[in-house]
N, C-alpha and C positions, 0 to 999 in steps of 0.2 A: 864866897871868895872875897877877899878883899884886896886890893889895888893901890897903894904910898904914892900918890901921883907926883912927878917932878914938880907942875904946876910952876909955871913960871910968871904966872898972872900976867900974862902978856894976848889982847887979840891974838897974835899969831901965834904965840908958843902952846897957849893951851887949848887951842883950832888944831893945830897939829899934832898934838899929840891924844886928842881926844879921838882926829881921824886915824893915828895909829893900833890904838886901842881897840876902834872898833874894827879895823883891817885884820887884826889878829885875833880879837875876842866874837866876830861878829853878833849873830844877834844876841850871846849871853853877855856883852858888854852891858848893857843898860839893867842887868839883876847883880854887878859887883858894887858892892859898898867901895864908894872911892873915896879918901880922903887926902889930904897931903899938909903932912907935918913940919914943913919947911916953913910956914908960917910961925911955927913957933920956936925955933931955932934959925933960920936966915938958911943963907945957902953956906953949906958947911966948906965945899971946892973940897981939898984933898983930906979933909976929916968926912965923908961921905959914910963913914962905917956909923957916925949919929943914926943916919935913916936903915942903917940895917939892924943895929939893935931894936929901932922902934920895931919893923917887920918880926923879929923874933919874939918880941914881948907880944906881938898880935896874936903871930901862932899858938904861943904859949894858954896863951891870958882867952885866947878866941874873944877879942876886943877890935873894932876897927875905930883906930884914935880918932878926937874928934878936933880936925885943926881950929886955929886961936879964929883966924876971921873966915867965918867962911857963908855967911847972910847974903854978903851982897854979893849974888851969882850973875850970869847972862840970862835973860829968861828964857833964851833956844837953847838949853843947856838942861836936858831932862832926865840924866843920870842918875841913880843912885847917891849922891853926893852926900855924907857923913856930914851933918851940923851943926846941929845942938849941942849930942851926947855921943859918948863913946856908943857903938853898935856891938853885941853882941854877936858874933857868926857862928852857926851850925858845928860841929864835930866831924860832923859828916854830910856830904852831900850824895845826890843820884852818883856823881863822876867818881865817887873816894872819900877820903878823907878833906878837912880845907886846907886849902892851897892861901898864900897873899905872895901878893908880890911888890915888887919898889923898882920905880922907873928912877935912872939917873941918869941924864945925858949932861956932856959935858962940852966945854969949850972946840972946836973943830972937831968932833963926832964921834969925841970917846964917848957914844951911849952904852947902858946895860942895862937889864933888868933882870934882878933876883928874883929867883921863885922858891918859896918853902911850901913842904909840905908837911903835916902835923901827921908824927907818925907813932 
């Protein structure tokens, strides 16, 4: 699986959405390739379909992108995090086929997050 994280490079924002992650992914949160491609495009606001193409070409391509800076991490931050090199992911897993998804949260609490599955 792989995971477009909003990543807002903020203490709190990516504290909370890291503890979102794992609220809904529990303990398979820490085996998803996480990366987030907003580093390499800025924050898009109402062009947000940027980060759903990237999601489609993941599924496509079975690549989890590899964002522009992403070395200088929190050391308490033990995830899977994408950094060097694009990641390759499985066709398939135990669950199905792969799944990615792309967290977007927006301005007063338009969030959402896309799920594909490669079918």
């Amino acid at each position: 699986m792989h995971l477009n994280a909003h990543a807002t490079s903020t203490p709190l924002g990516d504290v909370a959405e890291l503890a979102a992650i794992q609220a809904v992914l529990g303990g398979a949160a820490e085996k998803v390739a996480i990366s987030a491609t907003k580093s390499m495009t800025g924050h898009l606001l109402a062009a947000r379909a940027g980060g759903d193409r990237v999601l489609v070409l993941a599924a496509y391509e079975l690549l989890a992108p590899r964002p522009s800076m992403s070395t200088d991490l929190d050391d308490e931050v033990t995830w899977d995090i994408v950094r060097a090199e694009p990641r390759a992911l499985p066709a398939e897993t135990p669950a199905g086929p792969a799944v990615v998804l792309n967290n977007s949260f927006g301005f007063g609490g338009h969030n959402v997050v896309l799920a594909l599955r490669r079918v």
